[in-house]
N, C-alpha and C positions, 0 to 999 in steps of 0.2 A: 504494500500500500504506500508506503514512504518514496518506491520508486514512481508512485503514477503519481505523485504529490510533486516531485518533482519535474516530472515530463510535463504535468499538466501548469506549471507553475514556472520556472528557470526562464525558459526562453521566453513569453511572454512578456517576464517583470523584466527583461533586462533590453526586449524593446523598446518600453514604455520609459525605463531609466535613459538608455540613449537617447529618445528623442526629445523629455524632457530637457535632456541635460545640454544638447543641439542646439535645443530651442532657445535656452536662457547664457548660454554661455558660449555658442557656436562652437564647441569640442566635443568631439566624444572622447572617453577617456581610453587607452589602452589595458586597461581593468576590464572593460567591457567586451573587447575581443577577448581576450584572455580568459575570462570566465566564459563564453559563449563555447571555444576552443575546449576548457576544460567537462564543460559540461557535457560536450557531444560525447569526448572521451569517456564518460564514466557512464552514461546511458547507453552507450553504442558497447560497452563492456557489459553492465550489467543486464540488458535486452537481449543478449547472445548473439551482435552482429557478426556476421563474419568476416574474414578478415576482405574476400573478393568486393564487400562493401562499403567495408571500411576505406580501402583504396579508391573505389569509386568516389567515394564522399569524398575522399580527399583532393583528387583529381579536379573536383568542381570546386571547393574550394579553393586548388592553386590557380586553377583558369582564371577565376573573376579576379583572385589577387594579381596578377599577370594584367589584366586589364585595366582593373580600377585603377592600380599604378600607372599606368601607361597615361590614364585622365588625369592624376596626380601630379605626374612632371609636367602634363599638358597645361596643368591651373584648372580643371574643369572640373575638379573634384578634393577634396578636403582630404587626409591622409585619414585623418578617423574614419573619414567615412568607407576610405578605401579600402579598411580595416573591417570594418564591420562587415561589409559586404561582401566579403572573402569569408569570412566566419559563419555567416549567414549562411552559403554556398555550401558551406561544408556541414550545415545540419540539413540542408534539404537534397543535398544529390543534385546529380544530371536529372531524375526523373522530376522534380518540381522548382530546377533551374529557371526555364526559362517562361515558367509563369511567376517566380518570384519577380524576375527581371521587367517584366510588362508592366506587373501590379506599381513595382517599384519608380521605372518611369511615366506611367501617367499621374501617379499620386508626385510625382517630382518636378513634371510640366504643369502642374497646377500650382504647386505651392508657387513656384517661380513667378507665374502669370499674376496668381495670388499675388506676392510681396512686389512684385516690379509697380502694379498696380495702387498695391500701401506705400511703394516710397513717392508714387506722384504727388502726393498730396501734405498735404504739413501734419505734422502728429501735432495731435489737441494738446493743449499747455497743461491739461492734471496730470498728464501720462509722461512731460518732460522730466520727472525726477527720477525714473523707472529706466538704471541703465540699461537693461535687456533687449526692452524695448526702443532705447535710443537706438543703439547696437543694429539693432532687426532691421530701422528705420532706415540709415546711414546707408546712402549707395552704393559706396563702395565695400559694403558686407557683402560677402557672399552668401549661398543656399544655404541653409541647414537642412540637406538633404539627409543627413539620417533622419528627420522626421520622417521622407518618402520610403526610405528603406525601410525603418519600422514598420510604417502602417502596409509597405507590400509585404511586410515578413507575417504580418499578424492575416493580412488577408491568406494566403497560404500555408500556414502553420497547422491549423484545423485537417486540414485535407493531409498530412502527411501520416507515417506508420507511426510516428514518437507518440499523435494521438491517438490513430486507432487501435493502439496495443493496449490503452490504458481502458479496463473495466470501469466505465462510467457509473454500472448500477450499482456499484459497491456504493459509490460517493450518494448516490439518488435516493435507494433504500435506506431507511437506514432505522 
């Protein structure tokens, strides 16, 4: 039960912490890959994966990091985020790769549209004391695209095996 507690709980919360923490500080922390990292490791052990998946998993993990970096020396992407999203890849595999990646950019072309949209305009003077929000406002910020990564990781997360292994009714009945 401890293990579904964590399958159904780890990777979620530490979405929601990266995007928060995106959002108000424009970083992700490298804590947050690293525990993403550690966790697939001890669930992808204690679940009985094998090792032919374990590599697989890996493999999609090192592709996006391959990539994301490549956006990362280009400027077009945040090294955290570059991070995340190689970590991400590696709990979902090739097999929900590249709907992670869809979810990921259109929830990423929106936010963009979104904030390009907020910096036209003047932020209202109650909100000027609220660095975060300066920060967010200020053109020359870039994306806090792990928000977009989160919420395509949360949009596919549901649909993988780390879910559907977990006995829901246990949690239901009770």
């Amino acid at each position: 039960m401890i293990i579904d507690i964590v399958r159904l709980m780890l990777f979620p919360s530490l979405m929601a912490f990266a995007a928060a923490s995106d959002l108000l500080t424009m970083r992700i922390s490298n804590r947050i890959s690293l525990l993403l990292v550690a966790g697939f490791v001890v669930l992808a052990a204690a679940g009985g994966m094998n090792l032919n998946d374990v590599l697989l998993h890996l493999g999609a993990g090192c592709t996006v990091l391959v990539l994301a970096f490549s956006c990362f020396a280009m400027g077009w992407m945040g090294g955290g985020d570059a991070k995340m999203a190689a970590a991400i890849a590696l709990w979902f595999g090739f097999p929900h790769l590249l709907e992670f990646l869809i979810y990921a950019s259109l929830f990423g072309g929106a936010l963009t549209l979104l904030l390009l949209e907020f910096r036209r305009w003047p932020l209202p003077y109650m909100f000027a004391g609220q660095g975060w929000l300066l920060r967010l406002h200020h053109k020359e910020t870039g994306i806090p695209y792990g928000i977009a990564l989160a919420l395509g990781a949360l949009m596919v997360y549901p649909e993988t095996p780390w879910i559907k292994m977990v006995d829901l009714s246990r949690f239901i009945a009770g």
